[in-house]
FITORMI-786505 format. One line per 3 residues: their letters; for each residue x negated, y, z of C-alpha. Coordinates in Angstrom, 1 decimal, decimal comma. Each point is the difference from the previous one (the first is absolute). Layout:
REM residues N
a) X/Y/Z ~ ...
***
This chain:
REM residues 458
xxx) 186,9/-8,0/-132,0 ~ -3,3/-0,5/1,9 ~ -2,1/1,9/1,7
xxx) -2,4/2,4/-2,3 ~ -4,0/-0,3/0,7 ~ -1,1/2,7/1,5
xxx) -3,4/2,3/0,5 ~ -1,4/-2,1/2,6 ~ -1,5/3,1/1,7
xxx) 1,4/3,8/0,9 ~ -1,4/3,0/-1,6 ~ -2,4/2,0/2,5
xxx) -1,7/2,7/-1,9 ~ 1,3/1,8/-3,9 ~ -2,2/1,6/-2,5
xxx) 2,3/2,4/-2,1 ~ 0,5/-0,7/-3,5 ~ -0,5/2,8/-2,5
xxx) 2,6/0,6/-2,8 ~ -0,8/1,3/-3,2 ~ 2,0/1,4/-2,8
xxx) 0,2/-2,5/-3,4 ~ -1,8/3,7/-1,7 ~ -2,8/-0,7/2,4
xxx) -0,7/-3,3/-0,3 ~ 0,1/0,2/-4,1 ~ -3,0/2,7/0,7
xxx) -1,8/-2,0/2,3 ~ 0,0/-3,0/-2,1 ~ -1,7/2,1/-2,8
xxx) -2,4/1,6/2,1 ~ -0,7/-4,0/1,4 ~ -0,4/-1,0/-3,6
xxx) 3,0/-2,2/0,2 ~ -1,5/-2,5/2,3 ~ 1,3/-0,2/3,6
xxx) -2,6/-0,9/1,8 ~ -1,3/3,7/-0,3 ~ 3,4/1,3/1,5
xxx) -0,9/1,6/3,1 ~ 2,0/-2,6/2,5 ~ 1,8/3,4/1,2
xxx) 1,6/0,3/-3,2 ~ 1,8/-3,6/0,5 ~ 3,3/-0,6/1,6
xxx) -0,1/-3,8/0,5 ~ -3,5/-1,8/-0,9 ~ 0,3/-3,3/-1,6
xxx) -3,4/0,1/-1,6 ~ -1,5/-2,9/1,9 ~ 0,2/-1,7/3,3
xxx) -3,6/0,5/1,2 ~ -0,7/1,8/3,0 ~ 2,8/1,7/-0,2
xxx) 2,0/-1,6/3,2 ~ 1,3/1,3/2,8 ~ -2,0/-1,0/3,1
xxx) 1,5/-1,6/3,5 ~ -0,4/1,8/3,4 ~ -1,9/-3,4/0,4
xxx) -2,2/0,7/-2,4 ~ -0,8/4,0/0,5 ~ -0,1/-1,2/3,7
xxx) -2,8/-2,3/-1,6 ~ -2,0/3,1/-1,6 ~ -0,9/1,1/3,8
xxx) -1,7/-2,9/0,7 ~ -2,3/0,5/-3,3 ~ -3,7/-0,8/0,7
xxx) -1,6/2,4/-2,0 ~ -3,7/-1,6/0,6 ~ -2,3/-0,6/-3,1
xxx) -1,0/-3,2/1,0 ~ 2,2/-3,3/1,6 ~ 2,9/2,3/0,3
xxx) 2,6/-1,8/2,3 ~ 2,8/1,2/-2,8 ~ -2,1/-2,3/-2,5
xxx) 0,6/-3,3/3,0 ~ 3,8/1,0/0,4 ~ 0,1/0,0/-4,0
xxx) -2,1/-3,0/-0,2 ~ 2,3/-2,1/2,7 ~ 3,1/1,2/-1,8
xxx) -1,3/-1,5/-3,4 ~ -1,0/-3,2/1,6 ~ 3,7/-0,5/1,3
xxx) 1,2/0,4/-3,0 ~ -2,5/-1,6/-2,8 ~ -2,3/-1,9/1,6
xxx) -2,8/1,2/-1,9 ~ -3,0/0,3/1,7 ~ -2,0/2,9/-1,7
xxx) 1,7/3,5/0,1 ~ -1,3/2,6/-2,5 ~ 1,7/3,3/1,1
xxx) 0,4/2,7/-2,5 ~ 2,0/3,5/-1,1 ~ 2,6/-1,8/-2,0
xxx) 0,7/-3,2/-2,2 ~ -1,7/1,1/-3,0 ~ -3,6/0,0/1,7
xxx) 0,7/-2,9/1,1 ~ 0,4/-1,3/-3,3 ~ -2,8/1,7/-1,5
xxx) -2,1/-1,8/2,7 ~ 1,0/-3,6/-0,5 ~ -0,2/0,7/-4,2
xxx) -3,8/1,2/0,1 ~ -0,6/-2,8/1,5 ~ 1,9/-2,7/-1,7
xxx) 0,3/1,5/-3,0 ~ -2,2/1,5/-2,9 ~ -0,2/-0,5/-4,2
xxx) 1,1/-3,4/-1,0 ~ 2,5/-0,7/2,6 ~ 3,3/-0,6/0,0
xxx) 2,5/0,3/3,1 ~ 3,6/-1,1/-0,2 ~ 3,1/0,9/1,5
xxx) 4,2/-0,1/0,3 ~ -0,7/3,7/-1,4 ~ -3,2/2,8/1,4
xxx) 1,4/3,3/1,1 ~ -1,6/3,2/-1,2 ~ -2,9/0,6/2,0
xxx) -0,3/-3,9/0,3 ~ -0,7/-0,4/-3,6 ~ -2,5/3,4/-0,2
xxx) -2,0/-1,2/2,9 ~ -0,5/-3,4/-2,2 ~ 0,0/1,7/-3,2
xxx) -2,8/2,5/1,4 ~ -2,3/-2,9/0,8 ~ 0,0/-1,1/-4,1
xxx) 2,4/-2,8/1,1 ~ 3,2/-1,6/-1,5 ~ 3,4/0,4/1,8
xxx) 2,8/-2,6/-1,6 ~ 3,7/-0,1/1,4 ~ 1,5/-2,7/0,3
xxx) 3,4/0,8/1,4 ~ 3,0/-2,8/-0,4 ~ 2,1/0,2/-3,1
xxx) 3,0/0,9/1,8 ~ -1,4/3,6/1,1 ~ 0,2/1,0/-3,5
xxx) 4,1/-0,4/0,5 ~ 1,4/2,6/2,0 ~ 3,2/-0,4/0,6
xxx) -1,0/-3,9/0,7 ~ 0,7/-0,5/3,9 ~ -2,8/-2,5/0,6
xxx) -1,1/0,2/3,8 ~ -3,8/0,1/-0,7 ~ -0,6/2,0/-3,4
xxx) -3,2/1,0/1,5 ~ -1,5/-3,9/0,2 ~ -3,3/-0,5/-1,9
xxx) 0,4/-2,2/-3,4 ~ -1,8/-3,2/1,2 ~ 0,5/-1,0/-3,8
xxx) -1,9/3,1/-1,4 ~ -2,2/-0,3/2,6 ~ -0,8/-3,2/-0,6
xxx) -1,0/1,1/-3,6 ~ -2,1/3,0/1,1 ~ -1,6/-2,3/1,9
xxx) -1,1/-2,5/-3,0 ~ -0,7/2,9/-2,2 ~ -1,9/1,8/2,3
xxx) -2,1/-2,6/1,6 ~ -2,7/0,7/2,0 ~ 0,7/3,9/0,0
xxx) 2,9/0,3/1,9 ~ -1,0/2,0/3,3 ~ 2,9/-0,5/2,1
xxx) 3,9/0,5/-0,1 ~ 1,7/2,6/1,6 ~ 3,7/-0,5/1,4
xxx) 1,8/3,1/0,0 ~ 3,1/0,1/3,1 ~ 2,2/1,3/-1,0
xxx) -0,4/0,4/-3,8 ~ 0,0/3,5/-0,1 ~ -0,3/0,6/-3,9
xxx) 2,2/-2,6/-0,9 ~ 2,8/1,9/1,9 ~ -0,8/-0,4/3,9
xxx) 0,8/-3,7/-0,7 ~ -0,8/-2,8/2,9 ~ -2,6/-3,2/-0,5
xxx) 1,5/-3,5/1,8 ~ -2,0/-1,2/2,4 ~ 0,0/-3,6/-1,9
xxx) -1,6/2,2/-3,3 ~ -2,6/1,6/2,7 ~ -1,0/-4,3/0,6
xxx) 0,1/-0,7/-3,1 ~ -2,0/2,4/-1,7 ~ -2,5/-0,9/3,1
xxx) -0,1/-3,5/-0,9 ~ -0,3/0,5/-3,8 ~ -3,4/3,1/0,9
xxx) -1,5/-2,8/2,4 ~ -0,2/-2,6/-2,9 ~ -1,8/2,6/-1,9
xxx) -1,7/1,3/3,2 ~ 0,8/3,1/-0,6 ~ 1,3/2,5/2,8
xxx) 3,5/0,9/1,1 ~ 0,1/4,1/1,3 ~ 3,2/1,8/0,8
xxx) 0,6/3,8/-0,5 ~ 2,1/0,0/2,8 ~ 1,5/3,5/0,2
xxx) 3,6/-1,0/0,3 ~ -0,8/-3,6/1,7 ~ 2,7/0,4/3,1
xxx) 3,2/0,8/-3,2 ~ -1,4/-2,3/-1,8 ~ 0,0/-2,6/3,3
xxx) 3,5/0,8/0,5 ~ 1,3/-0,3/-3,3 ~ -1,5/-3,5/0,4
xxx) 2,0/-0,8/3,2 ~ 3,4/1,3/-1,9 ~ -0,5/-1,4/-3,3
xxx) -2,1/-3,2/-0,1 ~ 1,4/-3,2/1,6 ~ -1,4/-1,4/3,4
xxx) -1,3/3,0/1,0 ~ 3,0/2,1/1,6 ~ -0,7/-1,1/3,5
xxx) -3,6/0,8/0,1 ~ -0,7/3,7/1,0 ~ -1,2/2,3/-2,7
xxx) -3,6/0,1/2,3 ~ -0,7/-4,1/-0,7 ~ 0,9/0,7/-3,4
xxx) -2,6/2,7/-0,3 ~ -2,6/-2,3/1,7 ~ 0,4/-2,9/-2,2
xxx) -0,1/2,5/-2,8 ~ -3,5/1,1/1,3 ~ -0,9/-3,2/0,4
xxx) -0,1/-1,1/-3,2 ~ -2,8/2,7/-1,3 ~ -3,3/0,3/0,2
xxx) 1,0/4,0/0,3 ~ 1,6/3,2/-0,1 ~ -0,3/3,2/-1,1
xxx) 2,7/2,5/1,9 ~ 1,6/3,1/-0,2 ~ 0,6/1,4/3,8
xxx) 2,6/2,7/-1,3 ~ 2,4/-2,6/-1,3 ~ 0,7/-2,6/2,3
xxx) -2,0/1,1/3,2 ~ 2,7/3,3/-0,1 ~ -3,1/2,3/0,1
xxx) -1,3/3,1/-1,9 ~ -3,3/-1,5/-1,0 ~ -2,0/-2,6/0,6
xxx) -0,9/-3,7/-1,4 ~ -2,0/-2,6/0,1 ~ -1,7/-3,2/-1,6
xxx) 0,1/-3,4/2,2 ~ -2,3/-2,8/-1,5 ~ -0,3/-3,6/1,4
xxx) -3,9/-0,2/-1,3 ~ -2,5/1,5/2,1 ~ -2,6/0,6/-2,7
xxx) 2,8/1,3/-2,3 ~ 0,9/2,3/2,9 ~ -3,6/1,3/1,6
xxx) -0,6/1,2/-3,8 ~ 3,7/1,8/-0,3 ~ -1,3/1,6/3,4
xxx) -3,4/1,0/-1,8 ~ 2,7/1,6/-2,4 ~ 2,0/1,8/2,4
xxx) -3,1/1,5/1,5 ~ -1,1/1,8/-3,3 ~ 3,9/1,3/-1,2
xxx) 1,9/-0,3/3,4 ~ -1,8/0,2/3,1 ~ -1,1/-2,1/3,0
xxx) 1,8/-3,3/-0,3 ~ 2,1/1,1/3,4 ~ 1,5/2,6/-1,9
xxx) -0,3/-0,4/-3,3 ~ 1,1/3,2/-1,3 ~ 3,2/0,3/2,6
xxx) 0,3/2,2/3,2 ~ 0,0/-2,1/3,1 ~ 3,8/1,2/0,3
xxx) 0,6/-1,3/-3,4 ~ -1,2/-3,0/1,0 ~ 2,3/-0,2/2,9
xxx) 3,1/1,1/-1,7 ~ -0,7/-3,0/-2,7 ~ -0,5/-2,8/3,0
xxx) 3,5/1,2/1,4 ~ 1,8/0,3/-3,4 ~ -1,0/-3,7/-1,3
xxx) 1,9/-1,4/3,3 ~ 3,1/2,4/-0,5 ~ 0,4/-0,6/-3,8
xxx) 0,8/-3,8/1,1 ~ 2,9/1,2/2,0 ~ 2,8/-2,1/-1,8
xxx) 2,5/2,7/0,8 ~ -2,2/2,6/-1,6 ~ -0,3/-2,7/-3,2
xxx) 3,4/-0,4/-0,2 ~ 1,1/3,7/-0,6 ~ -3,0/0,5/-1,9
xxx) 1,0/-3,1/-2,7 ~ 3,6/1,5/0,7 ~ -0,4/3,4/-0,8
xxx) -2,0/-0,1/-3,0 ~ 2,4/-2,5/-1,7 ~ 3,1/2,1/1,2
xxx) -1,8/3,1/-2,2 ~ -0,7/-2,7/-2,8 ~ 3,7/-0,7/-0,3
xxx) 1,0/3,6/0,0 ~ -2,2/0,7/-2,6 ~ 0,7/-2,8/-2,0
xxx) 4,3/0,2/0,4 ~ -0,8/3,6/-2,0 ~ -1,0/-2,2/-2,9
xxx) -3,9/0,3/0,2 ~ -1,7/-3,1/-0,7 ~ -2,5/-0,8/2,5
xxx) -2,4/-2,8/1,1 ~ 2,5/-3,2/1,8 ~ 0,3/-1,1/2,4
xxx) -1,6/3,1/1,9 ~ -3,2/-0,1/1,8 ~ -1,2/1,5/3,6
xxx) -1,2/2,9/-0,4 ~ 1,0/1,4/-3,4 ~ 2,6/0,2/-2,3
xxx) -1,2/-0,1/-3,9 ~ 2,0/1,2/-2,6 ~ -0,2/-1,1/-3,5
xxx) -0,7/3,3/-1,9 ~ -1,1/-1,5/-3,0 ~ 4,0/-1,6/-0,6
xxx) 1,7/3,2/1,9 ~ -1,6/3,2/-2,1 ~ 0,3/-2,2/-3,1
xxx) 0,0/3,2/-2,4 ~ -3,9/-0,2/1,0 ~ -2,1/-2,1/-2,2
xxx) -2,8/-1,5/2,3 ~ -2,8/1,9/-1,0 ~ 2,4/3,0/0,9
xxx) -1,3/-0,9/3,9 ~ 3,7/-0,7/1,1 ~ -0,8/-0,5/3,8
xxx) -1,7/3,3/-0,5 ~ 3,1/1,1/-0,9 ~ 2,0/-0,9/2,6
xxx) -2,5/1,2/2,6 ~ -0,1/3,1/-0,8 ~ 4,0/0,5/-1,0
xxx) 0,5/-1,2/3,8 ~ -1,8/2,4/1,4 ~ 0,5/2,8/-2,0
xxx) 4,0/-0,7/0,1 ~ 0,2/-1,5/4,1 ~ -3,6/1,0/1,5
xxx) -0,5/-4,0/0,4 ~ -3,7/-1,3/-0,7 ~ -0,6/-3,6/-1,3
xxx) -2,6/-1,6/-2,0 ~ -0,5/-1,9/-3,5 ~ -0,9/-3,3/0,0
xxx) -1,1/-0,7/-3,6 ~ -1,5/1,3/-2,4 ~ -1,9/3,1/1,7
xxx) -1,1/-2,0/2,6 ~ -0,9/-2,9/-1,8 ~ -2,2/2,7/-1,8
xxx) -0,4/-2,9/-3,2 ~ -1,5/1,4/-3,0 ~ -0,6/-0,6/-4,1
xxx) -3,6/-0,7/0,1 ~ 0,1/1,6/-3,3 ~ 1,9/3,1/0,8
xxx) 0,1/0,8/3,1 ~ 3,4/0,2/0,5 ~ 2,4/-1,8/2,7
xxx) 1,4/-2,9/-0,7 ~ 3,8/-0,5/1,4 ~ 0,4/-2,6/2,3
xxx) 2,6/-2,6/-0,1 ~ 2,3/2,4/2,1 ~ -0,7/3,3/1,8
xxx) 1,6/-0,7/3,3 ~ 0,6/2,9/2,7 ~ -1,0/-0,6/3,6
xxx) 1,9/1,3/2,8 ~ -2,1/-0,9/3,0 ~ 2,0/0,3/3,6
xxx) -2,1/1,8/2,4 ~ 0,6/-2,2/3,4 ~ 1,9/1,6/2,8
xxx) 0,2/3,4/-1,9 ~ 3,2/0,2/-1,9 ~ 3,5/-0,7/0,8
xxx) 2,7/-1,6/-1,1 ~ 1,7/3,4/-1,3 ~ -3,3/0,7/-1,7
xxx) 0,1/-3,2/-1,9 ~ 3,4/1,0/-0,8 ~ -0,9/3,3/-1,8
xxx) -2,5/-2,0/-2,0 ~ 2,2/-2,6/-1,1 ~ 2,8/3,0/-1,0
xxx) -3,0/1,8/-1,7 ~ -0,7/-2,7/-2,6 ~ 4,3/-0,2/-0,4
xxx) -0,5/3,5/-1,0 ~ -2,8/-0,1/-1,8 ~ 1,5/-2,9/-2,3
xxx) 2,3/2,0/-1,0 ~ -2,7/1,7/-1,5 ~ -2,9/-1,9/-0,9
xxx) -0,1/-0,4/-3,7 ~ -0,6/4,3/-0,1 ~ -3,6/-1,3/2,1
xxx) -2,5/0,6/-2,1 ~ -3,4/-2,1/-0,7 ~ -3,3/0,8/0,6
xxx) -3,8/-0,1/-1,2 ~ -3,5/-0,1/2,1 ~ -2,0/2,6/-0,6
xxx) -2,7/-1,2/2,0 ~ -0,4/-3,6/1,3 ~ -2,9/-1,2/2,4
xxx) -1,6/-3,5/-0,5 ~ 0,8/-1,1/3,4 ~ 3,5/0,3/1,5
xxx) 1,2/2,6/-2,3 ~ 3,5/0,6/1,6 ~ -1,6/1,7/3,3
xxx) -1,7/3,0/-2,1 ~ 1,2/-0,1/-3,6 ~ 2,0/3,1/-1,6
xxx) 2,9/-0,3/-2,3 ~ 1,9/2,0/-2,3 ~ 3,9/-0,4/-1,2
xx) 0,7/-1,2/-3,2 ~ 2,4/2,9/-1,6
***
């Protein structure tokens, strides 16, 4: 029998966890409107709800935060940021900001606006509002093979070059730019092949057209490359990650996925022009383009974190773990997303609480039955966040499947936390057809799942 992976690391410091009774928790999700992202994180025993600056930090890195230049202006955090990100992409124009989304609403009032069209294996949800916002058109174009979950295809989270292709003819001349999502984290944390990242190059150059990546989850996504995709096991998941960047024109980037910090972000452009008037943006909504909206230790635990999240040991336990939970979860007899991806397991809730019609919200459902039962909180992927509506009515319109995210947070949990989660949803089987549905009461325009308030349908 070999060797299990371990936790490449030992645990230094523990925050208590709180436990509630399942009496409580039914009365704090009425009081939160049946939505979990106003549970007071005290109130939750193990938090799946999303990956994002919710990792534990290295002694490296709160070593880092000492060093924090805290100047206004050419902070030296901003150079040790700026030489990190030029090790790693290449691209010459760093754009610092608070967090991936800003970064993205940057680069889309500029390149964006009504009329245009930008394409992609499939937008995330503040991706897609940040283009939407502008008046602009966001089409995915994810391959056919994501649609089939229990399919075990390698790189469900490629970009249809097909599709593409036709978005391209139909759209001519209005197409904006196409962003490359790594990993695909709405079509179930799934990985994009390097040889689809070339490809979809070579067919936007033809066009000339511009290839960006959101790159929030670019070192798992690197890895899965050197694992899956032939020729490319004996490069290191680093040169992987550089040709990756070296196939864009740019990147917007999320700081509190894969640089293992609590905030932080940034935007790194090839084009100077393109960049001096994202700074001129950064200056009105961020700050001084050496800060950008950050602390200087911020900065400084984000330079560290994007040279330790390439730590192949630290990759390997990281792909490990998350499809260990995936296979627990799934020998219970939940469907879920296959093969698993990096930092999430999704669960099919549409197929598993099949008593629920769709408009019945059934990854609502199983959110809040989690928590109410175990104290666990995930998130839906689907229809809530998805937030598509009868133009006519008003109403939501059910997406294809309601999927339920449960995000890892890195370096938090352990393996016998995993373990109660994957016995949870054994338990919770048992039970799931007495879950009931659920309505919106109130639904915002943009990103309705953050704020929205349900009700349960008797």
């Amino acid at each position: 029998m070999p060797l299990p992976i371990i936790e490449p690391f030992r645990i230094k410091s523990v925050e208590p966890l709180r436990r509630t009774t399942r009496e409580e928790r039914r009365e704090i999700l009425r009081q939160a409107k049946y939505n979990l992202f106003n549970v007071h994180a005290r109130d939750v025993l193990i938090d799946l709800l999303t990956d994002s600056g919710t990792a534990a930090m290295s002694n490296r890195q709160w070593a880092a935060l000492m060093l924090g230049d805290e100047s206004y202006a050419g902070s030296e955090s901003y150079y040790r940021l700026k030489a990190a990100v030029d090790r790693l992409t290449g691209l010459p124009h760093l754009v610092p900001t608070h967090q991936g989304r800003a970064a993205e609403k940057i680069l889309f009032q500029l390149l964006g606006g009504p009329g245009k069209v930008f394409l992609s294996n499939t937008f995330f949800d503040t991706t897609r509002a940040n283009i939407e916002f502008t008046g602009a058109v966001a089409v995915d174009c994810v391959a056919p093979e994501a649609a089939d979950l229990e399919r075990e295809a390698p790189f469900k989270g490629n970009i249809d070059l097909g599709k593409m292709a036709a978005m391209l003819a139909e759209h001519a001349g209005r197409v904006a730019a196409c962003i490359l999502t790594v990993t695909n984290n709405s079509a179930g944390g799934q990985p994009v092949s390097l040889q689809n990242i070339r490809d979809a190059r070579a067919l936007l150059d033809r066009h000339g057209i511009p290839l960006y990546l959101d790159a929030c989850r670019f070192a798992e996504n690197a890895y899965f490359i050197k694992l899956r995709e032939p020729g490319h096991a004996d490069r290191s998941a680093l040169e992987i990650a550089r040709e990756m960047f070296s196939r864009v024109a740019g990147a917007t980037f999320s700081g509190k996925k894969d640089a293992l910090a609590n905030m932080g972000g940034f935007l790194a452009l090839r084009d100077g022009s393109l960049a001096e008037k994202a700074r001129n943006l950064l200056t009105i909504t961020e700050g001084f383009p050496t800060y950008g909206g950050m602390s200087g230790r911020d900065l400084d635990a984000m330079a560290a974190g994007l040279e330790e999240v390439l730590d192949e040991d630290y990759l390997e336990y990281r792909i490990a773990s998350t499809a260990w939970t995936a296979r627990g979860i799934k020998a219970k007899g939940v469907p879920i997303v296959n093969p698993p991806g990096g930092h999430a397991v999704y669960v099919d809730a549409t197929a598993w609480l099949d008593h629920l019609a769709p408009e019945q919200l059934p990854g609502q459902a199983l959110v809040n039955g989690l928590y109410e039962h175990y104290g666990i909180r995930t998130v839906e992927i689907g229809t809530v966040m998805f937030g598509k509506r009868d133009p006519a009515t008003g109403a939501l319109i059910p997406a294809a499947r309601d999927l339920v995210r449960f995000a890892i947070p890195r370096r938090v949990y352990t393996q016998t936390h995993m373990e109660y989660v994957v016995e949870a949803m054994g338990e919770l089987g048992a039970i799931r057809r007495s879950l009931p549905g659920y309505r919106a009461v109130t639904l915002p325009d943009f990103l309705p799942h953050f704020t929205a308030e349900f009700a349960p349908i008797a």
